[in-house]
C-alpha positions in Angstrom: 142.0 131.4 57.4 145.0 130.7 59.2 148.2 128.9 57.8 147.4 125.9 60.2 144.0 125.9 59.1 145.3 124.8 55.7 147.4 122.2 57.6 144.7 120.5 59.1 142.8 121.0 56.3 145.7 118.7 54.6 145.8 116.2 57.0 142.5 115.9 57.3 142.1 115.2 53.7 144.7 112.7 54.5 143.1 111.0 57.2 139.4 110.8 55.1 141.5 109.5 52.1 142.9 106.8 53.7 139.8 105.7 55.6 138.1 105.5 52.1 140.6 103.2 51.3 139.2 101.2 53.9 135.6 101.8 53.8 136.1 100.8 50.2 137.3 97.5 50.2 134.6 95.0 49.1 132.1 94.1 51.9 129.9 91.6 51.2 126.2 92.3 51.3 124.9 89.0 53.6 121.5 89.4 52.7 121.9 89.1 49.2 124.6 87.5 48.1 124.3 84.1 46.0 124.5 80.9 47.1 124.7 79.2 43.8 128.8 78.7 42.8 127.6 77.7 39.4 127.7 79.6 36.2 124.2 79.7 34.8 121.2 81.6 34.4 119.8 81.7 37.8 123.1 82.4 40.0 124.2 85.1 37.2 120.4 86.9 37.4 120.7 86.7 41.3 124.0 87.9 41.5 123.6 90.9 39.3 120.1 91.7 40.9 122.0 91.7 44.5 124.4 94.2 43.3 121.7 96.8 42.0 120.0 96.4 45.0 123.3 97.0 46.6 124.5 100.1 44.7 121.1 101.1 43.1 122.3 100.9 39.7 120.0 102.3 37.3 120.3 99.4 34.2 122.7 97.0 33.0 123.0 94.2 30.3 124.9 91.4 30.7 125.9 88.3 28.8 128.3 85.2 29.6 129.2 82.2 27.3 131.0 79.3 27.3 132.9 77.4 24.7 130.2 77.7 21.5 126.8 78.2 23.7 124.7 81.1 25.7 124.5 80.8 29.2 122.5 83.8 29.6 121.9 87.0 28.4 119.7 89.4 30.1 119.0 92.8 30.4 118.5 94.6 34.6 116.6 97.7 35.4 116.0 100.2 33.2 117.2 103.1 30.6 117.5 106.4 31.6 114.4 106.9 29.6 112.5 104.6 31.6 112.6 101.9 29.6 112.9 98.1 30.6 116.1 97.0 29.7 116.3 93.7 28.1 118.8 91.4 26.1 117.7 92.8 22.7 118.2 96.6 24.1 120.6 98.4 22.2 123.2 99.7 24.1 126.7 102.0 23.3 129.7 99.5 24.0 132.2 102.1 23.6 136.5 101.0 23.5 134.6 97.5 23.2 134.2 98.9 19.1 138.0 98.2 19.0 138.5 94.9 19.3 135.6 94.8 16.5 137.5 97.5 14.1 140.7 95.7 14.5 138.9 92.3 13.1 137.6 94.2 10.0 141.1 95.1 9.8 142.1 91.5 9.9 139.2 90.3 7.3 141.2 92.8 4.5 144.1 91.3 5.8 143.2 87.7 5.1 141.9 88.7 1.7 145.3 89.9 0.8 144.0 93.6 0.5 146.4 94.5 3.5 149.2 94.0 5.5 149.6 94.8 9.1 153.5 95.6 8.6 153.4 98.0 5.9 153.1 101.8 6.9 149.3 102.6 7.0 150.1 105.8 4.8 150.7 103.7 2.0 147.0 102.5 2.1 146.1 105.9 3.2 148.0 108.5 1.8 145.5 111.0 3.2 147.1 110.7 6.4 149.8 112.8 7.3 150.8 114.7 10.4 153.1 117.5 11.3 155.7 115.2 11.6 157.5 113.2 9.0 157.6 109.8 11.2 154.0 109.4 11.1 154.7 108.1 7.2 156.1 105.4 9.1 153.0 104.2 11.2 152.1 100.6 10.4 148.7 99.0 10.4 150.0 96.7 13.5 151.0 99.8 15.6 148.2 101.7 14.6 145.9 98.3 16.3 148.5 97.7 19.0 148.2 101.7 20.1 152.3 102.0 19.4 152.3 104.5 16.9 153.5 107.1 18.6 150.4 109.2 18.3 149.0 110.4 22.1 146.8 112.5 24.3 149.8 114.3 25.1 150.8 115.8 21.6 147.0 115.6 19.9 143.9 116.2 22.4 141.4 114.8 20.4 138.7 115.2 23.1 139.5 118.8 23.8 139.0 119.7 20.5 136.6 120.0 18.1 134.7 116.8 17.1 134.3 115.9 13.4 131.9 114.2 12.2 133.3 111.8 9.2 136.2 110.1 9.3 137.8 111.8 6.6 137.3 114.7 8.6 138.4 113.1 12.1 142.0 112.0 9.8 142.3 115.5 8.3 142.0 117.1 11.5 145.6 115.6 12.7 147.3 117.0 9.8 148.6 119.5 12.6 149.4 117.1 15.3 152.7 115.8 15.7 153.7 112.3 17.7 154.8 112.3 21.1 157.0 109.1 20.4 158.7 107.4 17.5 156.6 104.7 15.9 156.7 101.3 18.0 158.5 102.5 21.0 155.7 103.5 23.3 152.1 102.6 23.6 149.6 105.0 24.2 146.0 104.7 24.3 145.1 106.9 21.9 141.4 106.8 19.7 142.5 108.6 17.0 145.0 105.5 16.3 141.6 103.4 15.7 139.9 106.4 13.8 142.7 106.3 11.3 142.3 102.0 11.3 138.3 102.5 10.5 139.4 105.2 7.8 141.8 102.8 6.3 139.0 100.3 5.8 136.9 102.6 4.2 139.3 103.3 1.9 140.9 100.1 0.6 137.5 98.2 0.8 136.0 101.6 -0.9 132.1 101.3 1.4 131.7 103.1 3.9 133.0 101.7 7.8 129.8 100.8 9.2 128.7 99.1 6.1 132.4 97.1 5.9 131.3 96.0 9.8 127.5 95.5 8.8 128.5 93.1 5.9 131.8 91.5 6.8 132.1 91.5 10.8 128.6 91.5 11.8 126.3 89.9 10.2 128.4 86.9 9.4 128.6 86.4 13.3 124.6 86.8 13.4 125.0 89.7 15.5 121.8 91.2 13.6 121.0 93.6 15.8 124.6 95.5 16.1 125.1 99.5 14.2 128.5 101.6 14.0 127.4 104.9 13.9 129.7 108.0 13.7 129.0 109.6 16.5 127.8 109.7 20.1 123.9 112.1 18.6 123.5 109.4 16.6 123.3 106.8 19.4 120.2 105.5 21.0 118.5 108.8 22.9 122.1 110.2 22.2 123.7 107.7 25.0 121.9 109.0 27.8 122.8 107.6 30.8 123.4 108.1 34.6 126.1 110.3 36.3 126.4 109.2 40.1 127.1 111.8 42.9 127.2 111.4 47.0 124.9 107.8 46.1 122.6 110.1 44.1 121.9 109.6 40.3 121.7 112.1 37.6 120.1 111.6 34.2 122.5 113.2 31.7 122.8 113.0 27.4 126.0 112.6 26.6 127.9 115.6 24.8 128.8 115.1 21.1 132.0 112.7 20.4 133.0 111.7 17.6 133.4 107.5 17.5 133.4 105.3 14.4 136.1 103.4 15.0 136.8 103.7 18.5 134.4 103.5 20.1 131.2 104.0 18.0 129.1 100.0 18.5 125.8 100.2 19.5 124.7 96.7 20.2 122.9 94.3 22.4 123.5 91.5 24.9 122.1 88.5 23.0 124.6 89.9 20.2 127.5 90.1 22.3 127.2 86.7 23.5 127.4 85.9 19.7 131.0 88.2 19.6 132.2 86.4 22.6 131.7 83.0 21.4 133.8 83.6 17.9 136.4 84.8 19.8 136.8 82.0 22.7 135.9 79.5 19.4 138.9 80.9 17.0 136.8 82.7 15.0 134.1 80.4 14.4 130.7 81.5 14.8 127.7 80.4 16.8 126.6 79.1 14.1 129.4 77.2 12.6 130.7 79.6 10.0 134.3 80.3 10.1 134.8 83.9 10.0 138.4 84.4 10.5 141.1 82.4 10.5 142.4 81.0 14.4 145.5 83.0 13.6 144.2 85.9 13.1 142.3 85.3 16.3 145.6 84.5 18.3 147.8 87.8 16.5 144.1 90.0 17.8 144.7 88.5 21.2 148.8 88.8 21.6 150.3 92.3 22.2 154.0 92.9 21.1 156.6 91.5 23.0 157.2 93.3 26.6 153.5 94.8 26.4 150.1 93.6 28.0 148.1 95.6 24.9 147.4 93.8 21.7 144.4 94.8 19.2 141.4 95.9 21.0 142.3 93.5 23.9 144.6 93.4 27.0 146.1 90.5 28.5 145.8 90.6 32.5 149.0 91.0 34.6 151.0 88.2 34.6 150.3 85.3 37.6 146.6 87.3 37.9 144.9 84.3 37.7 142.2 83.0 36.1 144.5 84.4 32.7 142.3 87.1 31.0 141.7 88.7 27.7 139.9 91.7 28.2 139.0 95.2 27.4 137.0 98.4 29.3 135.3 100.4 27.2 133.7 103.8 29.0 131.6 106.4 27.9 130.6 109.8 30.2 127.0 107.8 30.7 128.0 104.3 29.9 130.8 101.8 31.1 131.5 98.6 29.3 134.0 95.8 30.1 134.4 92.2 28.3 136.8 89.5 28.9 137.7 85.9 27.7 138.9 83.4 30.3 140.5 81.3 27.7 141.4 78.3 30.1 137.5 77.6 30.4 136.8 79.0 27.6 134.1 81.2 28.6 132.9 84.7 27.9 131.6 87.6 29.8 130.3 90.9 28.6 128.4 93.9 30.5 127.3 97.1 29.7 125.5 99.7 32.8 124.0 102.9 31.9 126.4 104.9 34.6 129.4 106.8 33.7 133.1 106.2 33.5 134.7 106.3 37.4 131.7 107.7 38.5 129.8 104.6 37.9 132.6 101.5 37.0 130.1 99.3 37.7 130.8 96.9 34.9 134.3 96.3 35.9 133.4 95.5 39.8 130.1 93.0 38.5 132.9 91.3 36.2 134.7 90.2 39.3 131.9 88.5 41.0 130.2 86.9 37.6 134.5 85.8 37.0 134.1 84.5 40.6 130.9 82.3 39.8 132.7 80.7 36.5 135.6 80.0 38.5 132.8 78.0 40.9 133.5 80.6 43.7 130.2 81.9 45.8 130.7 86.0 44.9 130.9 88.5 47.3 128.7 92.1 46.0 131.1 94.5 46.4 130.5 98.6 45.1 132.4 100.9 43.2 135.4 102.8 45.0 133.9 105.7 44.1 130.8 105.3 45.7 132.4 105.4 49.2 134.9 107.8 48.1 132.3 110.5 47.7 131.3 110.8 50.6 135.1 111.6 51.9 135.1 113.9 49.3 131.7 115.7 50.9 133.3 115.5 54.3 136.3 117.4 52.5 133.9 120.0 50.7 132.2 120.8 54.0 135.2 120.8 56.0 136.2 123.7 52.8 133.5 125.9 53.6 134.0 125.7 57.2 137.6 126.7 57.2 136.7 129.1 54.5 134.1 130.9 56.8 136.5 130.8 60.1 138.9 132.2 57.4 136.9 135.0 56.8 135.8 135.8 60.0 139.3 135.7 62.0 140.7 138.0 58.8 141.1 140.9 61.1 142.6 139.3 63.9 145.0 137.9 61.4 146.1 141.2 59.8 146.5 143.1 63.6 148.6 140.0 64.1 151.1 140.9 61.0 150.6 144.5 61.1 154.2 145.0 61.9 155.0 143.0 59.4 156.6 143.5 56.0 153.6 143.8 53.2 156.1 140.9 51.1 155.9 138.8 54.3 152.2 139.3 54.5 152.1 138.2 51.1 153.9 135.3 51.3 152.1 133.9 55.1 149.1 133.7 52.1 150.9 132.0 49.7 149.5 128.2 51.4 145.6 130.0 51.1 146.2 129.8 47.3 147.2 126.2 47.1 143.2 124.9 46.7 142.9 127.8 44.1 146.2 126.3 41.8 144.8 122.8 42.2 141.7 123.7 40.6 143.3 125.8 37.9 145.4 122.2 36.6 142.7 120.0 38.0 142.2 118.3 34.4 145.5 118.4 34.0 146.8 116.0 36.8 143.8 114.0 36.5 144.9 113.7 32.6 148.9 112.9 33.9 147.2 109.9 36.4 145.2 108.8 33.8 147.2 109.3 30.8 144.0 111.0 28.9 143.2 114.6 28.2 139.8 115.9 28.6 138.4 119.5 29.9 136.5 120.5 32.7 133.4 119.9 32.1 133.9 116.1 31.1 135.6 115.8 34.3 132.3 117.1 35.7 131.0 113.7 34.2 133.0 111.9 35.0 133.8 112.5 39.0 131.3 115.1 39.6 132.3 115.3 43.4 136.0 115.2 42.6 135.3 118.5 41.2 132.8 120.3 43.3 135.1 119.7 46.4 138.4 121.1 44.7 135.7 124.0 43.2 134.3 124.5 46.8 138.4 124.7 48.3 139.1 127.3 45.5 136.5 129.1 46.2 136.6 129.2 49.9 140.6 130.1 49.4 139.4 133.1 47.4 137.3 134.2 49.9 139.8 134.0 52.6 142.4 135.5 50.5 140.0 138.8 49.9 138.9 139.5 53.6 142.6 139.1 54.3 143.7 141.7 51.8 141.3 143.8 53.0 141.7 143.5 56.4 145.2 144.0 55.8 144.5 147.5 54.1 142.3 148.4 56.6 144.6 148.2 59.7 147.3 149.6 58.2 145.4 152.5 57.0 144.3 153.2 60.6 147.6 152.3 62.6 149.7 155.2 60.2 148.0 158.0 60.4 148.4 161.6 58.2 149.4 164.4 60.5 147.4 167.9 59.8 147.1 171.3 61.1 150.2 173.6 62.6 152.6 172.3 65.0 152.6 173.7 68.3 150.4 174.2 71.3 146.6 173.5 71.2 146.5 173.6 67.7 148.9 170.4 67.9 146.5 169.0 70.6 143.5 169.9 68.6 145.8 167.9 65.5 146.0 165.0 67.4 142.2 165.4 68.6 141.3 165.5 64.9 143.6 162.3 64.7 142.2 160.2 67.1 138.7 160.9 65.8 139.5 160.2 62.5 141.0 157.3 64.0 137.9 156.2 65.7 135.8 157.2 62.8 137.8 155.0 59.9 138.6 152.2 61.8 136.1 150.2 63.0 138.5 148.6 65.4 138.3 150.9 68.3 137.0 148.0 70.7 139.2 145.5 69.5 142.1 147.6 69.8 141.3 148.1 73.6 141.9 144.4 73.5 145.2 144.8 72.1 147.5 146.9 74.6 150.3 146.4 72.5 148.6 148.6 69.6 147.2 151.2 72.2 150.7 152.0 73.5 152.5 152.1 70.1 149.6 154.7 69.1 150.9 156.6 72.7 154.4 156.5 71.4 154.0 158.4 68.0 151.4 161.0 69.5 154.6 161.5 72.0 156.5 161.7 68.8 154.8 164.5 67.1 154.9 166.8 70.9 158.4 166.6 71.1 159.2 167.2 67.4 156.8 170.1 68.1 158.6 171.4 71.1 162.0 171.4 68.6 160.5 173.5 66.8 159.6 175.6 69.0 
């Protein structure tokens, strides 16, 4: 493939990128969007049935609250094992499990069993790290994600996945911080697996049965689980993978999640877990559960930060002001928030996968719209429209990896006079698509401030990575029928010389030369087409007569 090939290939992606930008911004489907501009069952039900229709999402729950009562809950569609989905379906909430930990947290607070400034070691002397400053870790930064402990120094999703959480704590005995304690914040699940661990310990039951007994069921949320990991979920969280508006059926590989993001609940429950905490931790019921401070330290991050426990405030002047939190899994994509000026409550969960899907996080916006007495637009995910740049960039790959291949001899005759170092380096662009590939996970994990491997990214933006596949391997290609090309005009344009020198026997020499020449390369009509080869060819034939005639 030629050098400008790869140039246009460039711009081109360029070009397609920022169209998408346009094509993506939120359109609004006429046909379907609600009239209603109040929050209540029908416009919520005909909102979120306009946006499946829109996107073709496969199932979602969804419930909404305000002050101490259910506006609705409801379940959409259907699991990926067919099933109707309901408000008493059970369904992974993933990161939304933090906000939950860091409240049993907060109940062995209140009981005076623990302290949210005191290092969590102390409660915990199991957990230690390659690095004395983890001793130092307090409960607080452990909940606020400042402990110093990242993606960046400790994989956990790249590694192998425990399944306890004494194990999941004893496997970071090797990691070391990236940070010292309270200076950074990183998301980080391991910060919430050591949280749940410390529960177990100074409560001395098990985590889930802590949650069951003291978080759970004393919010009436009956129907809620922690479980330890993503097998022992509900048909192991299978779920939906989207690709070029298609939908795939996957089971989610095995993660390890008590803590972090472990809840398996349902939406008649979650409207239960919303109403504590826009009612300072009353129940639905009436029963006080934790105190309204606690409630208010869960809700405010440290000074300078947006990230408190389990919950993120929104940018500041974003209004309506929101309390929220995402939580994603590779088949399943969560997001709640509080609007606390209204006091009302919204929670979703959609059986699609994180980026791929982020279907909960665009419906939020339109079901925020409706309680802010706004007529919603249905808008679709980014990534829905960005796919199909990314398909015009995987054809437009294998096109220019084809031409590539084809014009490789016409490229080599072109730098046959050529140094073999600059030959080299004219190739150097062709393996830009094949680098990009090689760190593809990890400058998605520097933009996203995650780590992950391959084949989660496959999950997760399945035509992110068959486009940048399909460039590597079309670069391949074009750098092979290049190299060869290369070796095979050069092999034919010097030539080795044979026989005696002198007379016939030179002309039958260069006879023999000219039909080896016409016998190993297989360029003979081509080079008629290039005069400029022919007549260099002439010159050192002429070159061998007269060295033969000084001879003589």
């Amino acid at each position: 493939m030629p050098t400008h090939g790869y140039r246009r290939l460039f711009h081109l992606a360029i070009a397609l990128l920022i169209a998408s930008t346009a094509v993506g911004r939120p359109a609004t489907a006429h046909a379907t969007t609600p009239t209603h501009a109040t929050l209540n069952a029908a416009s919520i039900d005909a909102y979120v049935n306009a946006y499946m229709e829109r996107t073709d999402l496969p199932g979602a729950v969804v419930a909404v609250t305000r002050g101490d009562r259910v506006v609705h809950t409801a379940g959409y569609g259907h699991t990926a094992a067919g099933k109707a989905m309901t408000a008493r379906t059970p369904v992974p909430v993933a990161s939304l499990s933090k906000s939950m930990t860091a409240l049993a947290v907060m109940r062995l607070v209140e009981a005076g069993r623990a302290d949210l400034d005191t290092p969590a070691h102390r409660y915990l002397p199991e957990f230690t790290m390659a690095d004395r400053r983890a001793e130092k870790i307090t409960v607080r930064q452990l909940l606020n994600q400042t402990s110093g402990m990242a993606d960046s120094a400790y994989p956990d999703l790249t590694r192998p996945q425990p399944h306890t959480l004494t194990e999941a704590v004893a496997a970071m005995r090797g990691a070391r911080l990236a940070a010292r304690p309270g200076t950074e914040w990183n998301y980080h699940n391991p910060n919430y697996f050591v949280a749940a661990r410390l529960v177990e310990v100074v409560s001395g039951r098990p985590f889930a049965d802590y949650l069951a007994t003291q978080v759970f069921r004393p919010l009436g949320m009956t129907h809620t689980e922690s479980v330890n990991t993503t097998d022992d979920m509900p048909d192991r969280a299978r779920g939906y993978v989207r690709a070029y508006g298609m939908l795939f059926p996957r089971t989610h590989p095995r993660w390890f999640a008590a803590g972090g993001h472990g809840v398996v609940t349902t939406a008649d429950d979650l409207s239960r877990w919303l109403i504590a905490q826009n009612n300072q931790g009353v129940s639905a019921a009436g029963r006080r559960v934790v105190s309204a401070r606690s409630v208010d330290v869960m809700h405010t991050p440290p000074k300078g930060r947006e990230y408190a426990m389990g919950w993120s405030l929104s940018p500041s002047g974003e209004e309506p002001r929101q309390i929220r939190h995402t939580g994603e899994l590779l088949t399943h994509n969560a997001i709640q928030t509080l609007l606390p000026d209204s006091r009302t409550g919204i929670a979703i969960v959609a059986n699609t996968g994180m980026i791929s899907g982020d279907d909960a996080a665009v419906m939020l916006d339109g079901l925020v719209d409706l309680a802010q007495g706004k007529s919603p637009a249905v808008r679709t995910p980014f990534t829905m429209k960005a796919d199909y740049v990314l398909a015009a960039l995987t054809l437009s790959a294998i096109a220019l990896g084809v031409l590539g291949a084809v014009r490789a001899r016409r490229w080599a005759r072109r730098t046959a006079d050529r140094p073999l170092w600059r030959v080299g380096l004219r190739m150097l662009p062709c393996a830009v698509p094949i680098v990009l590939f090689a760190q593809l996970t990890d400058l998605v994990g520097l933009l996203m401030n995650r780590e992950g491997t391959l084949a989660q990214l496959g999950y997760i933006w399945p035509a992110l990575v068959i486009c940048s596949a399909t460039a590597a391997l079309a670069a391949t290609v074009v750098i092979a029928a290049r190299s060869l090309a290369v070796l095979l005009t050069r092999r034919t344009r010097v030539l080795p010389f044979e026989g005696p020198i002198g007379g016939d026997d030179d002309a039958g020499g260069r006879r023999g030369r000219v039909g080896e020449t016409e016998r190993d390369g297989t360029e003979a009509v081509g080079e008629q087409a290039a005069p400029g080869a022919q007549d260099e060819r002439v010159d050192a034939e002429q070159v061998f007569v007269d060295e033969a005639q000084r001879g003589k």
